[in-house]
DRENDO-1510 file (C-alpha; in Angstrom, 1 decimal, always signed):
<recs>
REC; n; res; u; v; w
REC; 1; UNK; -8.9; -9.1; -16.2 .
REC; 2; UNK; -10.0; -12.1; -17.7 .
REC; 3; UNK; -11.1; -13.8; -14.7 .
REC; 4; UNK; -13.3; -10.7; -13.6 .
REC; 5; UNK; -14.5; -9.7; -17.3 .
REC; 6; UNK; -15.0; -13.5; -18.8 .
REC; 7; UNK; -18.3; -14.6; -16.9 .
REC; 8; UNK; -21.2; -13.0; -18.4 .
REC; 9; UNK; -20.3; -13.1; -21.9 .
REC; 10; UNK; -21.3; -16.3; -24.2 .
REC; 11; UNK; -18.0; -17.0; -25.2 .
REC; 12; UNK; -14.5; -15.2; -24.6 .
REC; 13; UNK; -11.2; -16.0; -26.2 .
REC; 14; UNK; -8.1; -14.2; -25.2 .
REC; 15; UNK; -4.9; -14.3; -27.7 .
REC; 16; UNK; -2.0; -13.9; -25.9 .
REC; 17; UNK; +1.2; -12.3; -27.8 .
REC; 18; UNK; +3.8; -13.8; -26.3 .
REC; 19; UNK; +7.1; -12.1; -27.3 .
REC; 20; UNK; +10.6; -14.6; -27.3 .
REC; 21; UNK; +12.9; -12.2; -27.3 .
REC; 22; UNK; +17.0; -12.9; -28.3 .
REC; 23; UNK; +19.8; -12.0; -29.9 .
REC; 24; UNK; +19.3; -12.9; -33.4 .
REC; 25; UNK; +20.8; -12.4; -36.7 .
REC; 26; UNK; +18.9; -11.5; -40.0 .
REC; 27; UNK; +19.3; -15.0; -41.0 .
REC; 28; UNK; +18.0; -16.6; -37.8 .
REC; 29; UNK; +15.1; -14.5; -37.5 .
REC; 30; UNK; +13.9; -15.4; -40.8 .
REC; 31; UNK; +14.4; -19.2; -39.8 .
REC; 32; UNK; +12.5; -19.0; -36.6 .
REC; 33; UNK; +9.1; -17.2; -38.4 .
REC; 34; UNK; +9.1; -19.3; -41.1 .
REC; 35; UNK; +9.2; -22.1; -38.0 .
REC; 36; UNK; +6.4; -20.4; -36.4 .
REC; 37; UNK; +4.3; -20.3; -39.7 .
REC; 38; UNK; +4.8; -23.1; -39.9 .
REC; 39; UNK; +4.1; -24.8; -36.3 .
REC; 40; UNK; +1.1; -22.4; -35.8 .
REC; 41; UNK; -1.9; -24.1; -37.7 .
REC; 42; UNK; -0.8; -27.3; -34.9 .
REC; 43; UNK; +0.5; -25.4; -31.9 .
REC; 44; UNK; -2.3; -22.6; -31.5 .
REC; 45; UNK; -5.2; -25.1; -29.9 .
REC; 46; UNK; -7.1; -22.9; -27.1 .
REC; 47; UNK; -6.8; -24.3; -23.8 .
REC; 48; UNK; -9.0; -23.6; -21.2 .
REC; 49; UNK; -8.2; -20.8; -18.6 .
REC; 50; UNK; -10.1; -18.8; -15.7 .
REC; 51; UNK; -13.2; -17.6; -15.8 .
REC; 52; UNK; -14.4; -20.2; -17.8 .
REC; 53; UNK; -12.1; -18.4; -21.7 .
REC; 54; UNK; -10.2; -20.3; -23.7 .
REC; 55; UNK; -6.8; -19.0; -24.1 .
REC; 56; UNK; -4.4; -19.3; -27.2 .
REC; 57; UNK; -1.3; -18.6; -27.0 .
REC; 58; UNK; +0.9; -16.7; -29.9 .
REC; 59; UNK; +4.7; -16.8; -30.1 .
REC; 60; UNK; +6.1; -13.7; -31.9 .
REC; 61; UNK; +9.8; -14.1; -32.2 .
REC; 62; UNK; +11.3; -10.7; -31.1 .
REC; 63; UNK; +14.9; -9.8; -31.6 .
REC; 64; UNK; +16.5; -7.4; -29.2 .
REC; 65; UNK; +15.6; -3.5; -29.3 .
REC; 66; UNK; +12.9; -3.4; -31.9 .
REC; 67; UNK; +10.8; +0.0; -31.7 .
REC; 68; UNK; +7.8; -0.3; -30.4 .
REC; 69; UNK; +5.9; -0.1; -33.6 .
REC; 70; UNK; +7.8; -2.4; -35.3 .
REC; 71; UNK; +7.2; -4.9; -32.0 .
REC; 72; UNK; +3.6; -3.9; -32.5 .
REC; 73; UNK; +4.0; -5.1; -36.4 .
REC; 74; UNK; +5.5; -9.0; -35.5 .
REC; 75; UNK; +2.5; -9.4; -33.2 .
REC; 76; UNK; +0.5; -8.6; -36.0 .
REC; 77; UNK; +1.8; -10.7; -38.3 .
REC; 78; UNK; +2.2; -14.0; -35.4 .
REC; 79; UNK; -1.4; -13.4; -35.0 .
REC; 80; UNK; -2.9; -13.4; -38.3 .
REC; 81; UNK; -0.8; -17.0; -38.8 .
REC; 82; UNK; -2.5; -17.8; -35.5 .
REC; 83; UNK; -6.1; -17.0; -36.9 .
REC; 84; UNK; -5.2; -18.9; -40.6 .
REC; 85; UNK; -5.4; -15.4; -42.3 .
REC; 86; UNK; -9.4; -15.3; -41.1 .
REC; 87; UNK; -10.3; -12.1; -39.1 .
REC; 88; UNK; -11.4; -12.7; -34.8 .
REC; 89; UNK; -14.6; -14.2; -35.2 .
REC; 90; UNK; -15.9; -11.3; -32.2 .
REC; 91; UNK; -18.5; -8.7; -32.7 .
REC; 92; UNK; -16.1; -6.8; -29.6 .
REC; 93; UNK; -12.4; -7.0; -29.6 .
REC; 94; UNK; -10.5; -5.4; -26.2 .
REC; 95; UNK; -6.6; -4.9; -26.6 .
REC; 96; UNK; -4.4; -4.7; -23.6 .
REC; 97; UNK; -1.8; -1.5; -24.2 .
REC; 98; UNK; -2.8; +0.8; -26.9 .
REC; 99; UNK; +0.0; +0.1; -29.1 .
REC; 100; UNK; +1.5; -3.3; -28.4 .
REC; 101; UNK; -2.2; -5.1; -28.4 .
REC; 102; UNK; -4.0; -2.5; -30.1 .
REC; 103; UNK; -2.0; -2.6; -33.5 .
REC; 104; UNK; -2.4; -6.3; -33.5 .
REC; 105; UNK; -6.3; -6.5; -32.4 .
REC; 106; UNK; -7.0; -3.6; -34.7 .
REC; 107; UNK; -5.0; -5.6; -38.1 .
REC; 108; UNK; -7.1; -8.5; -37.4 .
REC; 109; UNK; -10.8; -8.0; -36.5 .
REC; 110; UNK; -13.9; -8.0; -38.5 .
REC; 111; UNK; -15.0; -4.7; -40.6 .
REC; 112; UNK; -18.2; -4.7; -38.6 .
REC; 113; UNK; -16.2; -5.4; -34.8 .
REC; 114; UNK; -16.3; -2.6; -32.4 .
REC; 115; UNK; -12.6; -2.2; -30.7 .
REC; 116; UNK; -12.1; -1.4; -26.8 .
REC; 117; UNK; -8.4; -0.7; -25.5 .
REC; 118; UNK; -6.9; -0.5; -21.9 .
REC; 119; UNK; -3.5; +1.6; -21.6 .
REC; 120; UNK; -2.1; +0.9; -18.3 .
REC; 121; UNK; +1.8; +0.9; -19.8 .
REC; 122; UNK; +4.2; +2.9; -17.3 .
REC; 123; UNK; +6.5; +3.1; -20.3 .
REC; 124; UNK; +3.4; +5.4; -22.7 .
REC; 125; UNK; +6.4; +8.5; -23.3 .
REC; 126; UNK; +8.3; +6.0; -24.8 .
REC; 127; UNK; +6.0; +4.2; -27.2 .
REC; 128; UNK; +5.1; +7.9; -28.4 .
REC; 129; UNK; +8.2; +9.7; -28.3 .
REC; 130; UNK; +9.2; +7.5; -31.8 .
REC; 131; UNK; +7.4; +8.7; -34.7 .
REC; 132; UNK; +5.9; +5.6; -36.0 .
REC; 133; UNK; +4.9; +4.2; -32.5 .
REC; 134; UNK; +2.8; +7.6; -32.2 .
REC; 135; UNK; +1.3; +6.8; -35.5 .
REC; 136; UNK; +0.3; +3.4; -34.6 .
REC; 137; UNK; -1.0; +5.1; -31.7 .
REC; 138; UNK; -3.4; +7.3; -33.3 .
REC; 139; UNK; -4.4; +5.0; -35.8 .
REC; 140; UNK; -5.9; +2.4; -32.6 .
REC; 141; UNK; -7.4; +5.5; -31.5 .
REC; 142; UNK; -9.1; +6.9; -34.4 .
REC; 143; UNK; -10.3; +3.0; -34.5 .
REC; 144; UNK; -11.6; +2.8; -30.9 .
REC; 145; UNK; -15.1; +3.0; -29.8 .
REC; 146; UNK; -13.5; +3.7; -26.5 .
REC; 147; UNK; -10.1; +3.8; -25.4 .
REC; 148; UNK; -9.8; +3.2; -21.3 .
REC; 149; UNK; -7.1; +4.1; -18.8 .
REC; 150; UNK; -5.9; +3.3; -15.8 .
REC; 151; UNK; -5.3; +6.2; -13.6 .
REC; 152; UNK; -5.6; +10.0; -14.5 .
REC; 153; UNK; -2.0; +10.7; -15.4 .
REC; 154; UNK; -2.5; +8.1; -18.2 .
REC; 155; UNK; -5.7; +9.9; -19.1 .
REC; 156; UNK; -4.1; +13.7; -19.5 .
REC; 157; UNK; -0.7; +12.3; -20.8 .
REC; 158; UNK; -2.9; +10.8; -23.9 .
REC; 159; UNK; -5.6; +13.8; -23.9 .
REC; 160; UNK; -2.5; +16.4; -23.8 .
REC; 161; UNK; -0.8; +14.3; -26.5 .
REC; 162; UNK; -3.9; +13.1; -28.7 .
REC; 163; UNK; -6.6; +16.1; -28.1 .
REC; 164; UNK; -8.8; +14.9; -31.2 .
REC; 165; UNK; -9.5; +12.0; -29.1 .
REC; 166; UNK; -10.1; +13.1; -25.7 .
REC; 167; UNK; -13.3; +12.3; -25.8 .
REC; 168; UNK; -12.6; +8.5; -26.5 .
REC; 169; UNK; -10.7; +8.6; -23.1 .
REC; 170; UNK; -12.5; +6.8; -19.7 .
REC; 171; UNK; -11.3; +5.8; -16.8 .
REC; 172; UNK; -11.6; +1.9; -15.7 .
REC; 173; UNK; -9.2; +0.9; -13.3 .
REC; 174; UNK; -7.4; -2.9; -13.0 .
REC; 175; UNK; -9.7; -5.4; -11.6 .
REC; 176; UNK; -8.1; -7.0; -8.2 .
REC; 177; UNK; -9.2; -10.1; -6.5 .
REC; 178; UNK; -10.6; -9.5; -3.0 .
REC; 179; UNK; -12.3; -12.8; -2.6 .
REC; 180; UNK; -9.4; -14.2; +0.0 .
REC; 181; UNK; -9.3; -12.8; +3.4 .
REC; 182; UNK; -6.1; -13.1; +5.7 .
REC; 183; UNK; -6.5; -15.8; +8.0 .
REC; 184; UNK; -5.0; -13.5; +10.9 .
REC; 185; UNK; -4.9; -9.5; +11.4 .
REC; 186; UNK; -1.4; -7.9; +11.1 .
REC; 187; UNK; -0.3; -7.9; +14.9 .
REC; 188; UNK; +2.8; -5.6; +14.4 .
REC; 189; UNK; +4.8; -3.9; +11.6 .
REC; 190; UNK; +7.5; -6.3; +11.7 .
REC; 191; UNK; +7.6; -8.5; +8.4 .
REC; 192; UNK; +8.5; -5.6; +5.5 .
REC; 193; UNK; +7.1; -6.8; +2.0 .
REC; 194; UNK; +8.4; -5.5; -1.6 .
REC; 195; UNK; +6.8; -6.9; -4.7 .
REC; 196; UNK; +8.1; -5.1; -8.1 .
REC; 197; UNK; +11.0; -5.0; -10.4 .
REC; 198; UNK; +14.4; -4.6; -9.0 .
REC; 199; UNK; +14.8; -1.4; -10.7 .
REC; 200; UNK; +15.2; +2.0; -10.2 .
REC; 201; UNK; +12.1; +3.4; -11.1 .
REC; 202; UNK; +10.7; +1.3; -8.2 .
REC; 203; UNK; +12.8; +3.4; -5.5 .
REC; 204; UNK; +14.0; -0.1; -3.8 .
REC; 205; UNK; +17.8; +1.2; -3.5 .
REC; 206; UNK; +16.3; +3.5; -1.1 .
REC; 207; UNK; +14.2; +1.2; +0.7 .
REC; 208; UNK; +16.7; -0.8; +1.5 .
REC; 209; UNK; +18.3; +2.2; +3.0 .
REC; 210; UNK; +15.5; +2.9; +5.2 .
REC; 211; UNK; +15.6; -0.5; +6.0 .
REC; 212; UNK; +18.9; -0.3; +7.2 .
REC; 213; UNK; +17.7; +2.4; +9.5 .
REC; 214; UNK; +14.5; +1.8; +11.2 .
REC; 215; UNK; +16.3; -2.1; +11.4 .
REC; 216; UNK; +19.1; +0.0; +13.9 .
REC; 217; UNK; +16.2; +0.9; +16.1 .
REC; 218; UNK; +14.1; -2.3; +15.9 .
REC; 219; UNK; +16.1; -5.2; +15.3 .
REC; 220; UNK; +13.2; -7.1; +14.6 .
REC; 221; UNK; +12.6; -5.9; +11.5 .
REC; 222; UNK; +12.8; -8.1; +8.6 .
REC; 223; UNK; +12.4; -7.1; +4.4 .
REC; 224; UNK; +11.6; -10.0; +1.7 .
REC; 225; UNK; +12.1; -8.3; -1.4 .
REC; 226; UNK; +10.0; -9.9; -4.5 .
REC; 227; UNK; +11.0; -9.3; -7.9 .
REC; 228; UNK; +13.7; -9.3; -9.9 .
REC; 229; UNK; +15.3; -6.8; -12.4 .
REC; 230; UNK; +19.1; -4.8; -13.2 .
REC; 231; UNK; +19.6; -3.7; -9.5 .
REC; 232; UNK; +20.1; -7.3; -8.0 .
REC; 233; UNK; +23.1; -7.7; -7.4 .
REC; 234; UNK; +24.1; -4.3; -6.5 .
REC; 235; UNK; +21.2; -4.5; -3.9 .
REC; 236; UNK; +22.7; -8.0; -2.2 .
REC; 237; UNK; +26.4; -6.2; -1.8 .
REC; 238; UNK; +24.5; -3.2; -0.5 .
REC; 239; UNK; +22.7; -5.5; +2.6 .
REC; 240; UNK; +26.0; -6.7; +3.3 .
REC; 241; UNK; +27.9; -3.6; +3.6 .
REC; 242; UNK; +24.1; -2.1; +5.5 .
REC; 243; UNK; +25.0; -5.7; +8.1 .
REC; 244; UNK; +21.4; -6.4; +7.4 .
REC; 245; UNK; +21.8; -9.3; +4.5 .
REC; 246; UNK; +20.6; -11.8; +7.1 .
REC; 247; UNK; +17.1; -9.8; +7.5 .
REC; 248; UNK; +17.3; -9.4; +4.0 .
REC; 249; UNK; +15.4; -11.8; +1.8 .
REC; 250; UNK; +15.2; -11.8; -1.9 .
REC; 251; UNK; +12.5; -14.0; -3.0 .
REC; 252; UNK; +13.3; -13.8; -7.1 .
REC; 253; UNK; +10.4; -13.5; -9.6 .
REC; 254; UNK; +7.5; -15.5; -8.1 .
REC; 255; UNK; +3.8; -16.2; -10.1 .
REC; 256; UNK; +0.8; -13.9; -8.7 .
REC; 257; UNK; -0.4; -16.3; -6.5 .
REC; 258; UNK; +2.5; -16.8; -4.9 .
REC; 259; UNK; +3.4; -13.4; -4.6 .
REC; 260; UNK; -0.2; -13.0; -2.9 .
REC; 261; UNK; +0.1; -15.2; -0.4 .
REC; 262; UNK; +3.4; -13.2; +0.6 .
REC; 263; UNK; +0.8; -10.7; +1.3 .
REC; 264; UNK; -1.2; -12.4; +3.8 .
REC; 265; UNK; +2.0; -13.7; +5.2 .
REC; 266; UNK; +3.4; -10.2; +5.8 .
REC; 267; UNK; +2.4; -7.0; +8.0 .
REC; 268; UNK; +3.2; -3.8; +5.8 .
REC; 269; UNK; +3.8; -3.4; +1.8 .
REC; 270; UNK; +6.6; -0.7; +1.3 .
REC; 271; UNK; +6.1; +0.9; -2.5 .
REC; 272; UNK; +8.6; +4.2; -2.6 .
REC; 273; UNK; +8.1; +3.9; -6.6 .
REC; 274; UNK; +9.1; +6.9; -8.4 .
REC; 275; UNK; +6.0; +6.6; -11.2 .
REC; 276; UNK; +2.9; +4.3; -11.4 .
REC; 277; UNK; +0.4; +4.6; -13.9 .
REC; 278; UNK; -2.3; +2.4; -11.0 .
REC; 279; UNK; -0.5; +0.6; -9.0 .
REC; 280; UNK; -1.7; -3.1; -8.7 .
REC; 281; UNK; +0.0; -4.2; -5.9 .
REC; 282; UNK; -0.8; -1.6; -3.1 .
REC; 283; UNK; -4.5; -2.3; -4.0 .
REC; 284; UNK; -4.2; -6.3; -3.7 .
REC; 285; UNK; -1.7; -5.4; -0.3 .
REC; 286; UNK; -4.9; -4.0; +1.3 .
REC; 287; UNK; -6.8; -6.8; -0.4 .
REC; 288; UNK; -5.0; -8.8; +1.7 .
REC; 289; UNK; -5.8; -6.9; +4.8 .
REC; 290; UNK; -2.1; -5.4; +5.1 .
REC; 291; UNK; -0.6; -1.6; +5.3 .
REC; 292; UNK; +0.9; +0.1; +2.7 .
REC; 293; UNK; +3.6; +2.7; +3.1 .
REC; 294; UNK; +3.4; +4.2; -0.7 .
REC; 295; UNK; +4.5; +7.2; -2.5 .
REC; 296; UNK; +2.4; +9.5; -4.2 .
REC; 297; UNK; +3.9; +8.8; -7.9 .
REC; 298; UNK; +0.5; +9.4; -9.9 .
REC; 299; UNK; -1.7; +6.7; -8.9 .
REC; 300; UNK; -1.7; +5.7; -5.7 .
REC; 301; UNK; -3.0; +9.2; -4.2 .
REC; 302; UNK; -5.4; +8.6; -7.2 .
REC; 303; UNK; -6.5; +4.5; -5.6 .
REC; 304; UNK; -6.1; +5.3; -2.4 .
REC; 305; UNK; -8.4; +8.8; -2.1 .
REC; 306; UNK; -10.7; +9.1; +0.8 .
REC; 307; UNK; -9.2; +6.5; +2.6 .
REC; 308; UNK; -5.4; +7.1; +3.1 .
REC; 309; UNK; -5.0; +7.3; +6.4 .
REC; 310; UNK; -7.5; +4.0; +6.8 .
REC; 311; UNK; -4.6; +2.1; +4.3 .
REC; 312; UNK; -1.9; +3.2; +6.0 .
REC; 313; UNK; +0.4; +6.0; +4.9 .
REC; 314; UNK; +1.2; +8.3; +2.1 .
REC; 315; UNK; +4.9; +9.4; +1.6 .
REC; 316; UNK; +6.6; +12.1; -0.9 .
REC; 317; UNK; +8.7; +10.6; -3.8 .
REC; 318; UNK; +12.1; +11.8; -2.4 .
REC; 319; UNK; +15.6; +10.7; -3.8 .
REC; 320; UNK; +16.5; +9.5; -0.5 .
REC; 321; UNK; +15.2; +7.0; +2.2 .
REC; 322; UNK; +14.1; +9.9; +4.4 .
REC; 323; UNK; +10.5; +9.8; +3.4 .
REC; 324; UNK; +10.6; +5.9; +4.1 .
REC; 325; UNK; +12.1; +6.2; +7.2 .
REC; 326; UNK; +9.3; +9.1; +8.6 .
REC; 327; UNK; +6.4; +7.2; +7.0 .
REC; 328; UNK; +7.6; +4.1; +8.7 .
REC; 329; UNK; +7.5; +5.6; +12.3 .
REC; 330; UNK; +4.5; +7.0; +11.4 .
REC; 331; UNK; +2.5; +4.4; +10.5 .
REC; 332; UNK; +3.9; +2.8; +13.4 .
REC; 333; UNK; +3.4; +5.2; +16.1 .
REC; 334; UNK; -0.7; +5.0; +14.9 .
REC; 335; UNK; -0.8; +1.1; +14.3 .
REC; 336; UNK; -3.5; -0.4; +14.8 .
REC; 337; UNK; -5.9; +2.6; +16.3 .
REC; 338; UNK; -5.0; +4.9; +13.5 .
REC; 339; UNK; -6.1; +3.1; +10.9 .
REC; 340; UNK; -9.1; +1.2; +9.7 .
REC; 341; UNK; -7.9; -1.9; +7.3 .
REC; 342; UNK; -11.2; -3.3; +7.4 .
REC; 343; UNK; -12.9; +0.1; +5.9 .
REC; 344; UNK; -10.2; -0.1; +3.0 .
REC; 345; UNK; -10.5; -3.0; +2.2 .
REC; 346; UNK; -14.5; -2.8; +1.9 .
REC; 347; UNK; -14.0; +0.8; -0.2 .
REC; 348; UNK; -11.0; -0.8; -2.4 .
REC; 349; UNK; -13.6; -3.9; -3.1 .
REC; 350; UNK; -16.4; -1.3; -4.2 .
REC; 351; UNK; -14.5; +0.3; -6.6 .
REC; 352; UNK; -11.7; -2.4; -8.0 .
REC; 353; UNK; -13.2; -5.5; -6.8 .
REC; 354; UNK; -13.8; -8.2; -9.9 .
REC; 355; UNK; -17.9; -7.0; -10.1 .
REC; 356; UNK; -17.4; -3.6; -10.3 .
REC; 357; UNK; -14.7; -3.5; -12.7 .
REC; 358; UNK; -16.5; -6.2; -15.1 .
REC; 359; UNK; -20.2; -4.1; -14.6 .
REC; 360; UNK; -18.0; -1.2; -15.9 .
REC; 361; UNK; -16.4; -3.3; -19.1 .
REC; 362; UNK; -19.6; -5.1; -19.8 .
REC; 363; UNK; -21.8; -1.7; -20.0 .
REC; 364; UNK; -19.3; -0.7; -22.5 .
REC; 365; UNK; -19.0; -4.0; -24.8 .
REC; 366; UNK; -22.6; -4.5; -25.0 .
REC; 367; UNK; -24.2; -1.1; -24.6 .
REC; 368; UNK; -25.4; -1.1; -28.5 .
REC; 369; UNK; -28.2; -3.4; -29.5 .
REC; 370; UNK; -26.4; -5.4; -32.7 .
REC; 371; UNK; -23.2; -6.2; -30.0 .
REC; 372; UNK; -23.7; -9.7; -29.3 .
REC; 373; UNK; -22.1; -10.6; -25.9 .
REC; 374; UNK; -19.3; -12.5; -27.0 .
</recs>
């Protein structure tokens, strides 16, 4: 977001919450933010980041299994010792996630500062299902000069839940990087890619299941699996008992560029995830001029409209790999003639590429006369 969003403005500072999470006891966690006020005034110097920003980043020590509003409350707190008790010197303040950043930007900005927010949190019912996170929640948007979202199911979950706001809501979708082509077109459907938490919202037991299948039919077939999360382990005994471990690889948590040059590296992003509020990376797999075999979980359908069959194919959410299995010999049984990856891409570019997302921010920010564009 940065990266798109940061050129055009005269200056641009991002503060980054960074939450340490642990075990701690009442006594430690008084220790360790009376460390942090302490350390702050010295350790918060802005570095320099992309798009030309500087970036400072805040350590909010975080023990285990706070609420959300009380998580919301420490970033607060970290942040006003990061600005020396002085308010963001920014005529426009943006929070990521309308609680967790919002609280924080809204507790420290100027009287006079207008406040954007993006929700794009998969985990919204939770943050509003305790009492004091929905009353954070209502205070950023009663704040907010405009509050955006990712994806319509983000939009009517928050319109259903907050209807005295509805008209706050607007749809801007996450910016994604299309400025890379692959160096060579995907030849077959071969190399499988995952990239998401091992988890079970993410529908990778079942993938590996339908795996295991199409694998008995095409012995070809490999599946690099990037991510990590609760299911791990349970997922490595499971290759072994499917006898496909050794076409199985598990590539642990890797940094975004690495995970996107997976993408150019591999010929078909399966995402059977049960619930996505956007979903990032079947947007940046066709950025990097590969299929996608995705479920329609919210946003997908939403991302992908117009050009589904060009991207590759659309599967039910179904709690079993049967879905994967079908969309898999579909996609192959069309590949390459029934598809146009090149169209996708350009249509994806046009409406999530790094310009048209940043037009759609900056017409926002600086829309009023007095808004200075910093």
């Amino acid at each position: 977001m940065t990266e798109a969003t940061a050129p055009g403005t005269a200056s641009f500072t991002v503060y980054h919450c960074d939450s340490w999470v642990a075990r701690l006891s009442a006594d430690e966690d008084a220790r360790i933010a009376d460390a942090v006020r302490a350390l702050m005034p010295v350790a918060g110097t802005p570095s320099r980041t992309v798009g030309g920003a500087d970036l400072v980043t805040v350590p909010v020590p975080m023990p285990r299994a706070l609420p959300f509003a009380e998580q919301a409350r420490r970033a607060a707190a970290s942040l006003k010792v990061a600005l020396g008790g002085r308010p963001i010197a920014a005529p426009v303040v943006h929070a990521h996630v309308g609680l967790l950043g919002g609280l924080p930007a809204l507790r420290n900005m100027r009287s006079d500062s207008r406040l954007f927010v993006t929700e794009h949190a998969t985990f919204l019912d939770r943050m509003l299902a305790e009492p004091d996170g929905r009353a954070g929640y209502a205070e950023v948007l009663a704040a907010c000069e405009a509050f955006f979202v990712v994806g319509d199911p983000l939009r009517a979950q928050l319109a259903e839940a907050f209807p005295e706001h509805a008209d706050k809501l607007r749809s801007i979708a996450n910016p994604i990087d299309f400025a890379t082509p692959r160096a060579e077109p995907v030849k077959s459907l071969h190399r499988w890619l995952f990239v998401g938490g091992l988890i079970e919202r993410k529908g990778v037991g079942w993938l590996l299941e339908a795996f295991a299948v199409c694998r008995r039919q095409e012995p070809a077939l490999t599946l690099t699996l990037v991510g990590e999360g609760e299911l791990r382990g349970r997922l490595g005994e499971r290759a072994e008992e499917l006898g496909v471990a050794d076409a199985v690889t598990f590539a642990g948590a890797l940094s975004p560029v690495e995970a996107l040059g997976l993408m150019r590296e591999h010929d078909v992003l399966v995402h059977p995830s049960r619930y996505e509020t956007f979903g990032v990376v079947v947007v940046e797999a066709a950025a990097a001029g590969m299929p996608v075999i995705v479920t329609r979980c919210g946003g997908p359908e939403q991302t992908l409209a117009g050009i589904e069959s060009d991207a590759g194919q659309l599967i039910e959410v179904e709690e079993d790999s049967t879905a994967i299995v079908a969309g898999y010999e579909q996609l192959r049984d069309r590949f390459p003639g029934g598809m146009d990856l090149d169209r996708a891409r350009r249509v994806l570019a046009d409406r999530f590429g790094y310009q048209a997302v940043a037009r759609q921010h900056h017409d926002a920010w600086f829309s009023s006369p007095s808004a200075d564009p910093s």
